[in-house]
Structures are given as structure tokens and as C-alpha cells.
C-alpha positions as a Markdown table, in Angstrom:
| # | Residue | x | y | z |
|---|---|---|---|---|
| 1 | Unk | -29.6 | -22.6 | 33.6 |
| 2 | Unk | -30.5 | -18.5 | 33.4 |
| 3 | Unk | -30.3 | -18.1 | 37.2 |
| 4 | Unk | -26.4 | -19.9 | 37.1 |
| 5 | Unk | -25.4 | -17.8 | 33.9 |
| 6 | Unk | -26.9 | -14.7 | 36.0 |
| 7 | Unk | -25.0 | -15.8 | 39.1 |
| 8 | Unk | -21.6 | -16.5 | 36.8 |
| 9 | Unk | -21.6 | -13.1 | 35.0 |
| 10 | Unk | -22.5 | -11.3 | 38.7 |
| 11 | Unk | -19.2 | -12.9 | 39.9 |
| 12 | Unk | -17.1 | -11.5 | 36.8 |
| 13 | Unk | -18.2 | -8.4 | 37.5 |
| 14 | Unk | -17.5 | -8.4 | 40.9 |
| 15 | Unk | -14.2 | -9.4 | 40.4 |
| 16 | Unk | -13.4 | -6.7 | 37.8 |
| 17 | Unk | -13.9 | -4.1 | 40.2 |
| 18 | Unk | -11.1 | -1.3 | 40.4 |
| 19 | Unk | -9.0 | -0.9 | 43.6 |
| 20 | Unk | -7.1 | 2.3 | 44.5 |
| 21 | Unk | -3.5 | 1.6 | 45.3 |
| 22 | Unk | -1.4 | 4.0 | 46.4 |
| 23 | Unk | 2.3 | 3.7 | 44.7 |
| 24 | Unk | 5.0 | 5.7 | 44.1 |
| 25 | Unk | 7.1 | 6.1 | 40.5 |
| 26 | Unk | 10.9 | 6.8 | 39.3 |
| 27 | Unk | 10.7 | 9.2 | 37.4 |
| 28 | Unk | 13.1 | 8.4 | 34.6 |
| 29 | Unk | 13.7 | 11.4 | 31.9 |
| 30 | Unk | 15.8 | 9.3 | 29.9 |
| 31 | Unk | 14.6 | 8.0 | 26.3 |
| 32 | Unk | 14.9 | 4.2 | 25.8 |
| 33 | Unk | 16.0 | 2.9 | 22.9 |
| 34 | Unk | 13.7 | 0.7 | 21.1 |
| 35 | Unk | 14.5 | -2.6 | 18.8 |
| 36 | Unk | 12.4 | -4.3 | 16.3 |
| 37 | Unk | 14.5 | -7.3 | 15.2 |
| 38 | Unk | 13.3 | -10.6 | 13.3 |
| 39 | Unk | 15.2 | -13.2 | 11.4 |
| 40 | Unk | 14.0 | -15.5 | 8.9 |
| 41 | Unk | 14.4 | -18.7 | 6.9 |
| 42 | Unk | 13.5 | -16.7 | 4.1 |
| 43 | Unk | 16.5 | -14.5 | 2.5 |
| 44 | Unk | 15.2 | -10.6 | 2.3 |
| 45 | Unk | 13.0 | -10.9 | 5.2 |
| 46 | Unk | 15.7 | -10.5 | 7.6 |
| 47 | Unk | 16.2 | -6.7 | 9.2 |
| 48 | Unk | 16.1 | -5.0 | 12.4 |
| 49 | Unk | 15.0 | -1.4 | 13.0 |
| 50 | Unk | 16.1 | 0.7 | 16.2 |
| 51 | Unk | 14.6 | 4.2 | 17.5 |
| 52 | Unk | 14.0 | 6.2 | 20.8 |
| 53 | Unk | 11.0 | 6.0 | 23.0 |
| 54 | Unk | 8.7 | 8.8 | 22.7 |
| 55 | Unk | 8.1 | 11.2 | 25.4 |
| 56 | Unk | 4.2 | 11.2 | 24.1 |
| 57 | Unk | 2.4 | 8.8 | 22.2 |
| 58 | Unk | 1.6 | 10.8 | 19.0 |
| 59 | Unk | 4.9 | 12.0 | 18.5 |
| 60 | Unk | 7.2 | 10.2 | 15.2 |
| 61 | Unk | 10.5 | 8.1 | 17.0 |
| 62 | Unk | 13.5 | 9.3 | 16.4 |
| 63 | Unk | 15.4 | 6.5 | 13.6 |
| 64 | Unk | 18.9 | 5.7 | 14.9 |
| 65 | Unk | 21.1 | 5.9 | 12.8 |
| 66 | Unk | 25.2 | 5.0 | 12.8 |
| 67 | Unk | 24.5 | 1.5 | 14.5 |
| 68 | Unk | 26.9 | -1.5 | 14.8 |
| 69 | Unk | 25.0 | -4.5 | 14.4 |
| 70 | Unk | 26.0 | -8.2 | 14.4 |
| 71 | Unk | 23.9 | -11.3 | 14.2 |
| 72 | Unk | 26.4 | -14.1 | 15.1 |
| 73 | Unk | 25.7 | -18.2 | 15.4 |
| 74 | Unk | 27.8 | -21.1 | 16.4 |
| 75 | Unk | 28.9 | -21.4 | 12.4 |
| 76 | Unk | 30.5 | -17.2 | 12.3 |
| 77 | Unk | 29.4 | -13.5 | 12.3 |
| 78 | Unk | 26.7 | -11.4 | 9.9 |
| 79 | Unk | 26.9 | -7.5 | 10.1 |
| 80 | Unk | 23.5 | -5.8 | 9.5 |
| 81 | Unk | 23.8 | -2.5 | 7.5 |
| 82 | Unk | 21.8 | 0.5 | 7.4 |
| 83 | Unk | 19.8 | 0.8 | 4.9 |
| 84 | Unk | 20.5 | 3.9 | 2.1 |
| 85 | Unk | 17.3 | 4.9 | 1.9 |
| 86 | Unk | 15.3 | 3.7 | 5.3 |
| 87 | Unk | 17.1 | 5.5 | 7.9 |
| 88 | Unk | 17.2 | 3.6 | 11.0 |
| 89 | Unk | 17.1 | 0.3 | 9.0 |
| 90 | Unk | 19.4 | -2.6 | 9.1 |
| 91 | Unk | 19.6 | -5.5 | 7.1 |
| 92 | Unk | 22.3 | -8.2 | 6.4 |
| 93 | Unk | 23.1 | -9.8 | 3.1 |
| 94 | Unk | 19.8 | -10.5 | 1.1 |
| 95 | Unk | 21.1 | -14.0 | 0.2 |
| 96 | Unk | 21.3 | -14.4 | 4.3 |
| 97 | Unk | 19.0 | -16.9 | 5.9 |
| 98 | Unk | 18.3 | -18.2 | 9.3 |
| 99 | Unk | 17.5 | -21.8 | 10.4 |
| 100 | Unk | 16.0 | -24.4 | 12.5 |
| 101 | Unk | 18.0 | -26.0 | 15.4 |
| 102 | Unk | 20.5 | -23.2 | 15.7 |
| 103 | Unk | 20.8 | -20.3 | 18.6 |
| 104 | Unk | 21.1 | -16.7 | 17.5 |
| 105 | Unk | 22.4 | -13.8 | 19.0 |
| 106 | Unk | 22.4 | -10.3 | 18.1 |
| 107 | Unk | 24.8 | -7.5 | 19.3 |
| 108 | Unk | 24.0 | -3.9 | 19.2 |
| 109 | Unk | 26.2 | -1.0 | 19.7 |
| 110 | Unk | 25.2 | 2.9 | 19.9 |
| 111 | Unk | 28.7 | 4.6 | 20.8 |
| 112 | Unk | 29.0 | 3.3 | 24.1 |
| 113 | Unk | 25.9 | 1.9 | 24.9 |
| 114 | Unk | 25.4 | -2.2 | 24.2 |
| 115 | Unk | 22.5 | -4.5 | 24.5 |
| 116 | Unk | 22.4 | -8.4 | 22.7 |
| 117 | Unk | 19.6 | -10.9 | 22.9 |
| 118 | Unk | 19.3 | -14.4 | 21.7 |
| 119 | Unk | 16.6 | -16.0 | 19.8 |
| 120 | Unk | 15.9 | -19.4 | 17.8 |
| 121 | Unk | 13.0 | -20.5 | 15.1 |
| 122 | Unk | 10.2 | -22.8 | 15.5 |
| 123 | Unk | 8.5 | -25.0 | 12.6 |
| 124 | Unk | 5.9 | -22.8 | 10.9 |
| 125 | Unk | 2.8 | -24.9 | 9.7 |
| 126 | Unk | 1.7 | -23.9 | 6.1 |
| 127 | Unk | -1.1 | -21.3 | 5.2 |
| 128 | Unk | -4.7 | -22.3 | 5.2 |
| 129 | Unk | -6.8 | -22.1 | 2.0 |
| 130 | Unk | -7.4 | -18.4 | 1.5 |
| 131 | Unk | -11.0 | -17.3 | 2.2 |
| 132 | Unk | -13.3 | -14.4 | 2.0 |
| 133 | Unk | -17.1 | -13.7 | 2.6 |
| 134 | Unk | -19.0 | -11.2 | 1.0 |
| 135 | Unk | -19.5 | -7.7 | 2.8 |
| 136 | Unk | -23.5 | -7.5 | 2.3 |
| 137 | Unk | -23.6 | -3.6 | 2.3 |
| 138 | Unk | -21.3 | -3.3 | -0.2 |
| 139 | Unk | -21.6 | -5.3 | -3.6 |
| 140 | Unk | -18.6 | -6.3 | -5.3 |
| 141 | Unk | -16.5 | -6.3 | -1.4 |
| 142 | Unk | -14.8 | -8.8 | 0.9 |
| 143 | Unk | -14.1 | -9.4 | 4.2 |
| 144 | Unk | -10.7 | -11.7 | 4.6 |
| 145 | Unk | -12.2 | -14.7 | 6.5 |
| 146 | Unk | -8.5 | -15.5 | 8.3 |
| 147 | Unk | -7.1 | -18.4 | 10.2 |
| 148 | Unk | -8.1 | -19.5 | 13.3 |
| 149 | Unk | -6.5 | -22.4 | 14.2 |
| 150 | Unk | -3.1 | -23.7 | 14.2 |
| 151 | Unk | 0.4 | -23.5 | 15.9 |
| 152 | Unk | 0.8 | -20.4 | 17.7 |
| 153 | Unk | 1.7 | -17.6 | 14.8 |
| 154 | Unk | 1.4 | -14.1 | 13.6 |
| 155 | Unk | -0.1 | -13.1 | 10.1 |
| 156 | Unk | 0.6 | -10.3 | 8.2 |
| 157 | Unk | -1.6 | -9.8 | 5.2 |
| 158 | Unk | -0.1 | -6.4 | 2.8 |
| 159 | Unk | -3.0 | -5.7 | 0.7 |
| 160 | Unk | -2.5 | -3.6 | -2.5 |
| 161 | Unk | -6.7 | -2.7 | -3.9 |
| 162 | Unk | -6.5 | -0.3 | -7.2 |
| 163 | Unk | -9.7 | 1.0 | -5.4 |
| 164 | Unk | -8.9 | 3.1 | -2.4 |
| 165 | Unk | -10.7 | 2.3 | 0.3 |
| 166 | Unk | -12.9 | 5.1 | 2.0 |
| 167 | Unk | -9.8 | 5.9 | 4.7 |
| 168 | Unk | -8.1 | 7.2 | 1.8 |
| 169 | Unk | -5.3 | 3.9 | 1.4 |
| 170 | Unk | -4.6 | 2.0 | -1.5 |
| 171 | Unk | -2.5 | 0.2 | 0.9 |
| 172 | Unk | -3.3 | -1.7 | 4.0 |
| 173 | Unk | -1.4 | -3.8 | 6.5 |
| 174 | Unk | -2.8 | -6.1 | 8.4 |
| 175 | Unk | -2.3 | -8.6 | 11.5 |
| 176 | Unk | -3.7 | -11.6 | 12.7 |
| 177 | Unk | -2.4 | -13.6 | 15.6 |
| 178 | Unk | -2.8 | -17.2 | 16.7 |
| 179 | Unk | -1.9 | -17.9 | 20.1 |
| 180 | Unk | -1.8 | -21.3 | 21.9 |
| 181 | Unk | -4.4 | -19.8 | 24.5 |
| 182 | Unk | -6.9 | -17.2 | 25.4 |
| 183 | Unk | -6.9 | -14.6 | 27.9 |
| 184 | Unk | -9.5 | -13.2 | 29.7 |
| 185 | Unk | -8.7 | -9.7 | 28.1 |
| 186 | Unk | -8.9 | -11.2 | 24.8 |
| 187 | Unk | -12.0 | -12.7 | 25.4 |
| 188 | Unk | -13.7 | -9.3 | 26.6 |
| 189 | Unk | -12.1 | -7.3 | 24.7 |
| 190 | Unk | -13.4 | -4.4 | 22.5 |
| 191 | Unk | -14.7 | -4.9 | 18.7 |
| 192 | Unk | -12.5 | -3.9 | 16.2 |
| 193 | Unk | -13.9 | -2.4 | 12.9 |
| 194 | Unk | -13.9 | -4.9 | 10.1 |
| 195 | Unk | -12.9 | -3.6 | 6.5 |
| 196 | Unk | -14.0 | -4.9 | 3.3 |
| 197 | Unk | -12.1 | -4.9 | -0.1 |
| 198 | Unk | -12.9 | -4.8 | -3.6 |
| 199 | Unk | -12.7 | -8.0 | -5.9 |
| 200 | Unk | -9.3 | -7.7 | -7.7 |
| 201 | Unk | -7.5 | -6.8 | -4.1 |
| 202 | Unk | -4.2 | -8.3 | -4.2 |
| 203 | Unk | -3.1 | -9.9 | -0.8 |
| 204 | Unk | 0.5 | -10.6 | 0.5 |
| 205 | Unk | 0.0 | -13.2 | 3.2 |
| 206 | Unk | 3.1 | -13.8 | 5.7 |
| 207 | Unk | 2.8 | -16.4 | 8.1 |
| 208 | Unk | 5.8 | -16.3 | 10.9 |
| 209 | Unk | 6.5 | -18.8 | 13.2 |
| 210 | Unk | 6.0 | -17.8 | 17.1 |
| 211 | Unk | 8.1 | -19.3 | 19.7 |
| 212 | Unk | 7.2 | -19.5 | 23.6 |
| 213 | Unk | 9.2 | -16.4 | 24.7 |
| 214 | Unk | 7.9 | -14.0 | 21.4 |
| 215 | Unk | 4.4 | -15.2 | 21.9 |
| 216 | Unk | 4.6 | -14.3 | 25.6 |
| 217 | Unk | 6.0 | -11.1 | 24.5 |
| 218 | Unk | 3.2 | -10.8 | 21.7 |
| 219 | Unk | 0.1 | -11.5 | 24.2 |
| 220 | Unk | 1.9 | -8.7 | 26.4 |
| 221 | Unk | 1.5 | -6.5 | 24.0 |
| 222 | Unk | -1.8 | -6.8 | 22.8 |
| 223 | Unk | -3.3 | -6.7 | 26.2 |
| 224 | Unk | -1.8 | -2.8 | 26.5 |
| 225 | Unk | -3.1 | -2.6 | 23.2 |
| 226 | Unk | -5.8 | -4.7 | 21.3 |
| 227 | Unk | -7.0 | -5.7 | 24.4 |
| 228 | Unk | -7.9 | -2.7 | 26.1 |
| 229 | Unk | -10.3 | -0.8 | 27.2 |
| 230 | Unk | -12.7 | -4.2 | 28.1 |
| 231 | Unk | -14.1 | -5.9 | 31.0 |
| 232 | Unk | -10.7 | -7.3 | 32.3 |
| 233 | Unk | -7.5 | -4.8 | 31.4 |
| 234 | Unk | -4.5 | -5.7 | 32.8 |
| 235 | Unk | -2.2 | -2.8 | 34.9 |
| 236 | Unk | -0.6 | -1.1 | 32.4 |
| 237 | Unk | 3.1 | -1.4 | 31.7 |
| 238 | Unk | 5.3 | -2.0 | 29.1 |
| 239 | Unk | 6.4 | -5.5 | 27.9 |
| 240 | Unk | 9.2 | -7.3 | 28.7 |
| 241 | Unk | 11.0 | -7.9 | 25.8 |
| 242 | Unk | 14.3 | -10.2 | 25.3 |
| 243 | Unk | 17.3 | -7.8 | 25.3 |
| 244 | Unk | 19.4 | -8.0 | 28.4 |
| 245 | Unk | 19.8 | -4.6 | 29.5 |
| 246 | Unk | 18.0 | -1.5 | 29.0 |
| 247 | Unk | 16.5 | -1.8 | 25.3 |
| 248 | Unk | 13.2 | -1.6 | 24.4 |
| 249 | Unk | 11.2 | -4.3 | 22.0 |
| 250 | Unk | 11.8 | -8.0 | 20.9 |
| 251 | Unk | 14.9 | -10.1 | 19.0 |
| 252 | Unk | 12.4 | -12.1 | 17.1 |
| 253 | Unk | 13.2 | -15.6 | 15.5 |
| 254 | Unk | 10.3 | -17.0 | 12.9 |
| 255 | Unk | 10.0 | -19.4 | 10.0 |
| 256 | Unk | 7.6 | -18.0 | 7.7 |
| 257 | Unk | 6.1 | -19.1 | 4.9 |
| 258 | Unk | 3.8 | -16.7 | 2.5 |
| 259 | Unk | 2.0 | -16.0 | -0.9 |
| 260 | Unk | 0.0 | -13.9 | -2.9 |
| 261 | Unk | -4.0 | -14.6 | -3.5 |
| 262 | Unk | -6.2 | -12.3 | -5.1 |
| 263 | Unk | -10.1 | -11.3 | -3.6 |
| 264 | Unk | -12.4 | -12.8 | -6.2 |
């Protein structure tokens, strides 16, 4: 059994060798524009936020602001507005919800330049029983325990801890993804630091929906991210998301469902 386990992992490693390729690259100096767009069956959860790309990764996007932007269905037309205080925001009517069943488009419009993309909603299945374990170094702090089974969706857990913790935030976001298979990458992929959080912590959990073309998009972008810097990276690029023409990003459509637990 120890010689075959030695012979599989000699094989891995073999075929994670690099090769040199020779290639050649456009060199474009234009700045993309980039879309974060999701709609909900939840009213106030609905918004899309637009930029442009960054010439280097450490530099703050540009928000976009002035926008025309229309989500439209079979049934008529809702027009997103910018936001009064969050430049480079958009929302639509707060009462405004999305639904099951139906196709949605969206329509944006930058002086002359136009891009759409169409998205629908999946069934979300309901949150598991919150659970945490204790973080053994630390008396009186949690680790979230998470999900980790399910239909395919993302998890995003806003916690608000009246104790800062040592990175100097009383206010942390994070994400958890379930996806309907693993990769390779995500397999071999590099340990993430694990933070733990006093007793008292209050914890938003959202749980969205992921259909088959945003949870493509999603396992695209944790391989150039997440996923990284492993055994098995994948050629860098940027992901394909579902605008037609030249925009950056993803038209996201998601049921969600969420609530608020408390680390005890």
C-alpha cells in the first residue's frame, strides 16, 4: 500500500512539472470596465457596482459614476440608481425583488459604451445549524465551524465582535463556498489562516444560491486566487464572466436566505 501511494504521488508530481512556452501578448492600454451585479429574492439585497480595471493590483478602482442602468424581465423595466452616498453604487427600489422561473437581463450604459447580460435564480436550500469549536489557545474564542455540504452556494458571514480582533477590525467579512465538485487546485491548495472570535460575536450569515454558469465563474476565480500558489495552479488569466461584450465581472442571479446567531 506505501510503495503504490509512493508511486501515485511520484506521478502527480511529475505531471505538475512547468513547461516554457513561448507566446506572444496584445498589449491593450485600455482600462476595462468592471461589474459586480447580483439580484435577489430578498428586497434590499439587490445592487450592482461598476469601476475600472486597475493598471496594478494595489491600486483603489476608479467608482463610475453617471451610469444608466436597467434590469428588465418578461413582466417590464426596473432602473437601478446610484446611490447618494456610495459612489459607483446602483440599486433599484428597495421593495424590488427577483424570482424563480423568470430570465433577467441587465443593460448598462457609460455614454456610448453598452454591455447587458442575462441571469436567472436557482432554489437556495436553508442554512445549517450554526456551529463553532473552541480556539484552544485562546480561552473564551471561536472558530465558525461552516457548511460543508449542500447545493452548490456561496456564504457570506458579516461579523460585528465588540472586541477587536488583533488585525485591528471590529468588523470582518467572510466567505465560504460550496461547489458541486473539487478541483485539483482546490485540493492542493495553500492553508489559509483561521481566525477565532470572542463569545458575544454577532454573525450575519447570507446564504446565496449558485447557478451553473456563476459557479463556473466562481471556481474561475478562486483558482487565480484562493487557489494559488499550490501543487496544481492553473495559467493565469482572467475569468470569463457573463456580459456580452467587453465588461469585466459577473450578472449574478441568487436566492438567498440568511440570519443572525451569536458565538456563545
Amino acid at each position: 500500500m506505501k510503495k503504490l501511494l509512493n508511486i501515485i504521488i511520484l506521478i502527480l508530481l511529475l505531471c505538475s512539472c512547468e513547461v516554457q512556452v513561448s507566446r506572444e501578448f496584445e498589449n491593450d492600454s485600455g482600462l476595462r470596465i468592471v461589474a459586480d451585479a447580483i439580484i435577489t429574492n430578498v428586497p434590499g439585497e439587490n445592487y450592482l457596482r461598476i469601476s475600472r480595471q486597475t493598471a496594478n493590483p494595489n491600486e483603489v478602482p476608479e467608482k463610475i459614476s453617471g451610469a444608466l442602468v436597467a434590469v428588465t424581465d418578461r413582466n417590464g423595466t426596473e432602473i437601478f440608481i446610484e446611490d447618494s452616498i456610495e459612489k459607483g453604487t446602483y440599486r433599484p427600489d428597495p421593495s424590488i425583488r427577483a424570482v424563480s422561473g423568470k430570465v433577467y437581463r441587465i443593460l448598462i450604459r457609460i455614454g456610448d459604451y453598452r454591455d447587458t447580460a442575462a441571469t436567472f435564480l436557482e432554489p437556495v436550500s436553508p442554512l445549517s445549524e450554526f456551529k463553532t469549536y473552541p480556539d484552544k489557545s485562546k480561552p473564551g474564542y471561536y472558530f465558525i465551524s461552516g457548511e460543508n455540504n449542500g447545493d452548490p452556494a456561496m456564504i457570506r458571514y458579516l461579523i460585528d465582535t465588540a472586541i477587536c480582533i488583533p488585525e485591528g477590525s471590529c468588523r470582518v467579512e467572510l466567505y465560504e463556498y460550496i461547489l458541486s465538485s473539487f478541483d485539483i487546485a482546490q485540493i492542493f491548495s495553500p492553508k489559509k489562516e483561521s481566525i477565532s472570535f470572542p463569545s458575544g460575536t454577532r454573525v450575519i450569515r447570507k446564504k446565496y444560491s449558485l447557478n451553473n454558469e456563476y459557479e463556473a465563474y466562481i471556481r474561475a476565480v478562486l483558482s487565480e486566487t484562493e487557489w494559488r500558489g499550490g501543487l496544481f495552479d492553473v495559467e493565469a488569466g482572467t475569468p470569463k464572466g457573463n456580459f456580452r461584450n467587453n465588461t469585466l465581472g459577473f450578472f449574478a442571479g441568487c436566492s438567498l436566505v440568511m440570519d443572525t446567531v451569536f458565538i456563545q
